[in-house]
Each structure stands twice: as C-alpha cells, then as structure tokens.
C-alpha positions, -999 to +999 in steps of 0.1 A: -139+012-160-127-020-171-164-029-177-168-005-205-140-024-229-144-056-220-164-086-205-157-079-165-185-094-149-165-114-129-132-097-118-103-097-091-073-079-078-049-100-055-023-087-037+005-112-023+022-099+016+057-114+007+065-106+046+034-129+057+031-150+028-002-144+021-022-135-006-055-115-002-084-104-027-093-062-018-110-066-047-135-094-055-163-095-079-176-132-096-210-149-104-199-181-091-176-182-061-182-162-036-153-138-021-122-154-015-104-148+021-072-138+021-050-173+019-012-191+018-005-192-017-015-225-039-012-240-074-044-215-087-034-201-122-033-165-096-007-179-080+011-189-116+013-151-130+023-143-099+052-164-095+058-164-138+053-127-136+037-129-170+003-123-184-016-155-190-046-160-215-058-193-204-084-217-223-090-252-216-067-271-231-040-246-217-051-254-184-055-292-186-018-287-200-006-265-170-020-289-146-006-320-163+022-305-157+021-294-122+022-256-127-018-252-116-047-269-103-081-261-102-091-236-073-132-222-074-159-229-103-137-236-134-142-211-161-136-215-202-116-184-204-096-167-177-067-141-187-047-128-154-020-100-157+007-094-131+010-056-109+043-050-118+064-026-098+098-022-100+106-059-123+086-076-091+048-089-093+030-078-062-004-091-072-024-098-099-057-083-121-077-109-133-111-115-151-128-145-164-162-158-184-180-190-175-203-187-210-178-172-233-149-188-245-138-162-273-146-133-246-110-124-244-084-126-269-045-104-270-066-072-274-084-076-241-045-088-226-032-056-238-058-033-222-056-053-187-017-048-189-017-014-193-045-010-164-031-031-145+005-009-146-019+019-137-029-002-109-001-012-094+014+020-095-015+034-073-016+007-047+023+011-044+017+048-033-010+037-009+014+014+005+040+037+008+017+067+026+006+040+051+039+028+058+047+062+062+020+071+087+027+041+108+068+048+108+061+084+119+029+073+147+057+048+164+083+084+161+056+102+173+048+081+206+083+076+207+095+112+216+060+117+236+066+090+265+106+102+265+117+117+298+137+143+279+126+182+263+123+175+226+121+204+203+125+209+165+127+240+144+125+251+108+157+274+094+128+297+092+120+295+128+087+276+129+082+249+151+079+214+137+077+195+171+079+201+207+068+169+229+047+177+262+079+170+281+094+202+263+067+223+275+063+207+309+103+217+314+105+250+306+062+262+318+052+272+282+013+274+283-009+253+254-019+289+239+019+297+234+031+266+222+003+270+197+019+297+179+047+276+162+068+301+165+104+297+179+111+333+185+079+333+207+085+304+228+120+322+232+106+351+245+088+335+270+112+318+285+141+344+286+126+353+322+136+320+337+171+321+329+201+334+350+221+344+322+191+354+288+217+364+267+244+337+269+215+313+261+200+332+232+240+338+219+240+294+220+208+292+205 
C-alpha cells in the first residue's frame, strides 16, 4: 500500500517490548541488509524516534550532525535518505515505520512524512488491538486451566439461564453426562439433578 505513493523498496516496522527491553522488526523489507533480529535497543536513528517520539526526515548532514552529537550512530548499509515515524498510541511510541533509499536523496520530502504519519497512526492502532486480543486470550487460557485443575464444582450462568462455564469437576460432582452438559442450559442441568437431592425444592427455592 505504501508502495503505491511512495518509494518503499526498502521498509520496516519495529516494535519496542518495554517489559523485555527489546526491540524487534515483524516487518522487514531492504535491498541491502538483510533482516534484523530482534535486539537491546542502540544509538540507530530507530531507536531516536523512538525515544524523541517524533518523525525524523534524515539526510546526510542531519545524520553526521546527530552523531556528532551522540544522539545516533550508524547501524546497517548507510542510506542518503531515511525518514522514520513513531506508532503512537495513547502520547507513547511503541515502535516505529520507517523507509529509506540508497540511490535517491530527494526520494522523500514533508509530503512523503505526512503520508507515513498518518499510516503509521493507522498502524499502530491495529497492532494495539492485536496486542490487546492476545493478551486477552492468554489472561483467560491461565483462568481457564485455573478453574479446570481446581478441586472444587465451578459453574457460571447467564441472567438468561445459559451456561457460560461448568469445569469437569462440576460435572464429575453432581454425574451430569457430556450430552447434558452440552446443552448450556441451566434449567436442564437442574432438572437432572433434582433426583439426587433429599430436599429438590429447598434447593431449587436457593437457587
């Protein structure tokens, strides 16, 4: 997509883990180095938007005057032109987009800085979703094996009756067959048990 409005022959996404301090590349396209592995964070000029925040249009003499000063060092094949934009969620950079041409030093300008920006909040948007689903999916996996190896009947129900969860436990305690349990339906499991009970009605009144 990128491709069709600018130069993107050689492009990048990298995400920093601020929990492992470590910054990897999912994404990794160039003609001269080859794919980077996922790394402690340096002096590149990724690691500069990244810590500034801030888009960066760099040229030559920006870069010689970035490293002079400290800010940056040289990491790969250098490049005349290299413009990285920060993923921005929330006021907090959690990667960046970059892109940059080793024959062209006019092939990006503000126009092409604009048009990564606003990808690039498209972006980040989108891998902060993914992120969230998959943190998700682990938190309720580690619930989930949680109330399966508990010694104790676990069931939970809908205010419209429907069963949500029952561990095996549950259905091990009170000799509900796979076929009944399958029905998700509380009023069903009721009924199956009421013939185990001493006193049906007192429990269906505490239910």
């Amino acid at each position: 997509i990128i491709q069709k409005v600018m130069v993107a022959n050689n492009f990048y996404i990298a995400l920093y883990d601020e929990k492992n301090d470590l910054l990897s590349f999912p994404y990794f396209v160039d003609e001269a180095d080859p794919p980077a592995a996922p790394k402690k964070p340096g002096k590149g000029l990724t690691e500069y938007v990244l810590r500034t925040a801030k888009s960066l249009l760099c040229d030559d003499a920006l870069f010689e005057e970035l490293k002079q000063r400290g800010e940056t060092e040289l990491v790969g094949v250098q490049s005349p032109i290299w413009l990285g934009v920060p993923l921005m969620i929330a006021g907090k950079a959690i990667g960046v987009m970059a892109v940059q041409d080793y024959k062209n030093a006019r092939a990006y300008s503000e126009r092409e800085q604009h048009i990564l920006e606003f990808v690039s909040s498209q972006a980040a948007m989108a891998i902060h979703r993914k992120h969230g689903e998959r943190e998700l999916r682990e938190s309720e996996s580690s619930l989930q094996g949680i109330l399966r190896s508990t010694a104790d009947g676990i069931l939970a129900v809908s205010r419209e009756n429907k069963v949500l969860f029952a561990n095996e436990r549950f259905a091990e305690i009170w000799r509900i067959p796979p076929t009944v349990m399958d029905s998700k339906d509380d009023a069903v499991l009721l009924q199956h048990v009421l013939d185990q009970l001493s006193d049906p009605q007192s429990f269906l009144k505490k239910v």
